[in-house]
C-alpha positions in Angstrom: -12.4 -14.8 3.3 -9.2 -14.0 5.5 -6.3 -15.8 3.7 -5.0 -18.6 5.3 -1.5 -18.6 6.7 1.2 -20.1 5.5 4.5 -21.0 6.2 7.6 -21.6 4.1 10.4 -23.4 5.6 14.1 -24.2 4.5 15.9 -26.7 6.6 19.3 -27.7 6.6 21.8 -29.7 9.2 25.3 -28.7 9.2 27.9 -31.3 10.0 31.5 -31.7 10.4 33.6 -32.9 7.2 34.4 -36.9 7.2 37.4 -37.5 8.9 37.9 -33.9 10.3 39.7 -33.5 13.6 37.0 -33.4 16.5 39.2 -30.8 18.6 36.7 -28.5 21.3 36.8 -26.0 18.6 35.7 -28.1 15.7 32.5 -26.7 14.6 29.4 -28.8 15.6 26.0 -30.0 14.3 23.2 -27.8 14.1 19.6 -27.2 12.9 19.1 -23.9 10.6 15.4 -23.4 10.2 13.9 -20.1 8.1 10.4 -19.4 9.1 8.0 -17.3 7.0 5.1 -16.0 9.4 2.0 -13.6 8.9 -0.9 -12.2 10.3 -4.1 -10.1 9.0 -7.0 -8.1 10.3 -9.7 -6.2 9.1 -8.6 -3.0 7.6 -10.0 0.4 9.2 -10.2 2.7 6.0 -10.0 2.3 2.4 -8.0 5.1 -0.4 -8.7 6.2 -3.5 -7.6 9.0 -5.9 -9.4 11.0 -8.3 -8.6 14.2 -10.9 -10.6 17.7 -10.7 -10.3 19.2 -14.1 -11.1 22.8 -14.9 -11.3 24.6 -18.7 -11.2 28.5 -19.5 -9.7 30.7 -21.8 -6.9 31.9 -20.1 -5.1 30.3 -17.1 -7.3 32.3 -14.1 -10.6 30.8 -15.6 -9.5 26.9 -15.6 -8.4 27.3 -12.3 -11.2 29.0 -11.1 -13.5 26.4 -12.7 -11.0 23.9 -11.0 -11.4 25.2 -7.7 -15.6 25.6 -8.4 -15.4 21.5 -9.0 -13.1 20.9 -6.1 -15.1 23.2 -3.4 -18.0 20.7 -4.5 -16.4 17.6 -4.8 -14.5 18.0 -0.9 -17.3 19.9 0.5 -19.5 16.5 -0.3 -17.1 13.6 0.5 -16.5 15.3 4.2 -20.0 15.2 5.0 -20.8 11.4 3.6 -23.0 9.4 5.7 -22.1 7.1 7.9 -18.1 7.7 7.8 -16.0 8.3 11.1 -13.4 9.8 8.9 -12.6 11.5 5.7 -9.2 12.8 5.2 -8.2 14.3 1.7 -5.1 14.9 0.6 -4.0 17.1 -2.8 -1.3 17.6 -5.2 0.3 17.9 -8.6 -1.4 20.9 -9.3 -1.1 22.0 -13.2 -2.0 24.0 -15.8 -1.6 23.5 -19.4 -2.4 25.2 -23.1 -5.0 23.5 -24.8 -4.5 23.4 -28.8 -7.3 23.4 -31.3 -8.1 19.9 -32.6 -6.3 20.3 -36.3 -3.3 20.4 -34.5 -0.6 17.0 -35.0 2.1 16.8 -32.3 4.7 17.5 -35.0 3.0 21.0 -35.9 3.4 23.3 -32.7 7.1 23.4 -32.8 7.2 24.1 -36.0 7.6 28.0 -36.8 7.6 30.6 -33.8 3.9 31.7 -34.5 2.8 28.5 -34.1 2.0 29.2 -30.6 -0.7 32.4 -31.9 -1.6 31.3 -35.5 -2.6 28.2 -37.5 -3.7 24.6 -36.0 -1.7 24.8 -33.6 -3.1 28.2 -31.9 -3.5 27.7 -27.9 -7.4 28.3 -27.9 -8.0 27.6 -24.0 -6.0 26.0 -20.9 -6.6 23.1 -18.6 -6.4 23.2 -14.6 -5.4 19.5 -13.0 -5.7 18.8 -9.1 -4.6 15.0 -8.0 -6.5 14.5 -4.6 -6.4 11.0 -2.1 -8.6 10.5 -0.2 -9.1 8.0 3.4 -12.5 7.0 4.4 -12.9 5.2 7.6 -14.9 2.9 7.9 -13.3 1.1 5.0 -16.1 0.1 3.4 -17.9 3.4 2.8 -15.2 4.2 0.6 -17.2 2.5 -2.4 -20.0 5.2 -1.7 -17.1 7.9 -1.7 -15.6 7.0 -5.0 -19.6 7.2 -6.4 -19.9 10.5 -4.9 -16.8 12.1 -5.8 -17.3 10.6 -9.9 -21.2 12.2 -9.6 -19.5 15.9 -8.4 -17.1 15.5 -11.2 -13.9 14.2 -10.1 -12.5 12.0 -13.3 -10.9 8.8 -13.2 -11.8 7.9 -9.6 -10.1 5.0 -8.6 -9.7 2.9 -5.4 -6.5 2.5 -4.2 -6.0 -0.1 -1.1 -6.5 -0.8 2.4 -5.0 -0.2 5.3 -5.1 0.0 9.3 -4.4 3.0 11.5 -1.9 1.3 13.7 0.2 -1.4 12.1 2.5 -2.5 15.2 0.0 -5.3 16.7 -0.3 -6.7 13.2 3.5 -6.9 12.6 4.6 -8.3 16.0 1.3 -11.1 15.7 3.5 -11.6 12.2 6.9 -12.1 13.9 5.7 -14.3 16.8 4.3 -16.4 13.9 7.4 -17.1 12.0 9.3 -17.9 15.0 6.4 -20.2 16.6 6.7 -21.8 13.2 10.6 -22.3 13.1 10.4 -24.1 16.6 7.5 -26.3 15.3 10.1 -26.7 12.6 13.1 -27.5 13.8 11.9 -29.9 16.8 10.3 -31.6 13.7 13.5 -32.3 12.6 15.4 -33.3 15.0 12.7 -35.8 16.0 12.8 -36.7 12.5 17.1 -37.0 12.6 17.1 -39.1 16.0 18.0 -36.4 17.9 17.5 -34.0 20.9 16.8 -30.2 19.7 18.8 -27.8 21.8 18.8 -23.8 22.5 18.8 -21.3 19.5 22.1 -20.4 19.4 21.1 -17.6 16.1 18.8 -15.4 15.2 18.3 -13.2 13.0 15.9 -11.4 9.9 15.3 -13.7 6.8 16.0 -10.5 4.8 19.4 -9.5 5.3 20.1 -12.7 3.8 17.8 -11.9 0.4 15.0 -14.0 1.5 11.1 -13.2 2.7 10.9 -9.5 4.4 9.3 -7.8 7.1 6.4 -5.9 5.5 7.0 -2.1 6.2 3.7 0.1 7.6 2.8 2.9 5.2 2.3 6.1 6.8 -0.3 8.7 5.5 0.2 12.6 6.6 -2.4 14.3 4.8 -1.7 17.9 4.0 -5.2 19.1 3.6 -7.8 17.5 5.6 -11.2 17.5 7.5 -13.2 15.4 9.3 -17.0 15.7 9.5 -20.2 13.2 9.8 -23.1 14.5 8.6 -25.9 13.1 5.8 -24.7 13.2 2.5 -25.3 10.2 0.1 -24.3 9.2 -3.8 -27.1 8.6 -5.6 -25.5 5.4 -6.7 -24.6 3.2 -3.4 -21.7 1.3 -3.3 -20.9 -1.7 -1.4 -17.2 -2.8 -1.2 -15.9 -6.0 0.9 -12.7 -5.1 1.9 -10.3 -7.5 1.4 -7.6 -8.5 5.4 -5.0 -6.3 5.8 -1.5 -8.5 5.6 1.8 -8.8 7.0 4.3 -11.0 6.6 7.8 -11.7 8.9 10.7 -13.8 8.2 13.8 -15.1 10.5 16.5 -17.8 10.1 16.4 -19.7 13.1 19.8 -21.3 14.5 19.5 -24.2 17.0 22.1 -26.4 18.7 21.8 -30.4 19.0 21.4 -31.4 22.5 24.2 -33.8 23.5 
């Protein structure tokens, strides 16, 4: 259910001192409103991550038992069914010694053939690939997470939504806040007795420490393709993708009308 919006408002009136002199200059009334505003849409593609692990012997045979998982794990996820999208991105590339299972943190350091002989003897080496992934429409990515964990990828987790072009949601955020600090501030006046005149400042709620501008996140995959054809997990998965947000905040000055 798209999240109601909501609006947080500070209000204060500024007024001369008692008894201050009332010269041209002297510094008059006003209305200082802060509007919180926001907006949200249906997201266009969901993200997850996943692992590709790879074992051998040496370091050439985990990584080519890596790359034998990840050729099967990509190949599949840019031809699921029914996505307009499938964009895959990967990194943190690694491989480490694997120690036999006698061995205690404490041990490998301990003498220089530690490394060759004893517990702590390197007996293999593990290849680790980091991949994320975009799948538009958003909610196929439930069916890609399935898919990639039944190839297997490890720890396949989702990761959030998001829209291509996030300009139209933030400006529908900004006009918010401000529609809000009018609403606001004429409020106020009517309240006070008097006549609400022009804004006389503006400006954004979070140079002053207060509610922030939500920034867009852009994606620039490294390694991608982009493919629709009729592959499907053999455990379906339906996710409800939850509005995309964003949020906009302004402090509001206005002058009393004489």
């Amino acid at each position: 259910m798209r999240k109601a919006l909501v609006v947080s408002i500070l209000a204060a009136m500024a007024w001369p001192a008692v008894g201050a002199a009332q010269t041209p200059d002297a510094k008059q009334p006003v209305i200082v409103v802060i509007g919180n505003g926001s907006a949200s849409q249906p997201p266009d593609y969901g993200s997850f991550g996943y692992t590709v692990r790879g074992e051998g012997k040496s370091e050439v045979a985990a990584l080519q038992a890596l790359q034998e998982i990840r050729a099967k794990v990509e190949g599949a996820l840019t031809k699921l069914a029914d996505t307009k999208r499938v964009d895959i991105e990967s990194s943190d590339l690694g491989v480490s010694p694997a120690r036999g299972p006698d061995c205690k943190p404490d041990d490998s350091g301990d003498t220089p053939t530690a490394l060759s002989t004893g517990p702590c003897a390197v007996i293999g080496f593990v290849a680790t690939l980091k991949s994320k992934v975009e799948v538009e429409p958003a909610p196929k990515v439930g069916d890609a997470i399935s898919l990639a964990s039944q190839l297997g990828a490890q720890d396949a987790s989702f990761t959030e939504w998001d829209v291509q072009d996030f300009s139209n949601l933030h400006d529908a955020a900004v006009r918010d806040a401000v529609t809000k600090a009018k609403r606001e501030a004429a409020l106020i006046a009517e309240a006070s007795g008097l006549k609400l005149g022009p804004i006389v400042r503006m400006e954004d709620a979070a140079a002053r420490g207060l509610d922030g501008i939500q920034d867009e996140a852009n994606f620039s995959p490294l390694w991608s393709r982009s493919v629709v054809l009729d592959v499907r997990p053999q455990v379906p998965v339906d996710l409800k993708p939850a509005p995309v947000e964003a949020s906009a905040s302004f402090a509001l000055t206005f002058a009393i009308a004489p």
